[in-house]
N, C-alpha and C positions, 0 to 999 in steps of 0.2 A: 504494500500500500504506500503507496504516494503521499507527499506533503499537502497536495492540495484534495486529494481524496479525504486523506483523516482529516481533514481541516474542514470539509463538507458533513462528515461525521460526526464531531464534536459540535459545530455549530459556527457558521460563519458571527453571529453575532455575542460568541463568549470571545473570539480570537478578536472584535472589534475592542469588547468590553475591555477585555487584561492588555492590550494596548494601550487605550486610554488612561486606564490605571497608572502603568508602568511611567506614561509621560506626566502624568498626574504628579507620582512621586519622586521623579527625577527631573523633570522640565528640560529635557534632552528630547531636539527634534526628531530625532534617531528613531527613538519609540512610539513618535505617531503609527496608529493606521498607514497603511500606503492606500493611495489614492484608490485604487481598483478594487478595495477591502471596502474604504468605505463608501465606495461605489454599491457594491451589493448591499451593503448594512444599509443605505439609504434607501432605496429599492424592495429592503422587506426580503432579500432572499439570503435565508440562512443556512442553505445546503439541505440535505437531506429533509429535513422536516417541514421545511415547507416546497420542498418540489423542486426547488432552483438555487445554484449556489456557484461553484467554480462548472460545476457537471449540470445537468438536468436530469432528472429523477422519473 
């Protein structure tokens, strides 16, 4: 399994969350989201569970 597979698996919107977090606690632009993350997070597609994510379901 692939990065962007398990990452469709666990949830596009907890990898958006622990992102934020992480720039939250550090303020290092490093740890933003990348744009295409939260491209989906904005969009409503969180991978697997709801139908669409890096893959389509």
């Amino acid at each position: 399994m692939g990065p962007f597979r398990l990452n469709d698996l666990i949830g596009l919107d907890w990898s958006y969350t622990i992102a934020m977090e992480m720039f939250k606690a550090t303020g290092d632009a490093a740890d933003l989201p990348t744009p295409s993350l939260v491209e989906h997070y904005a969009n409503g597609e969180f991978g697997e569970k709801t139908g669409k994510g890096w893959y389509e379901y």
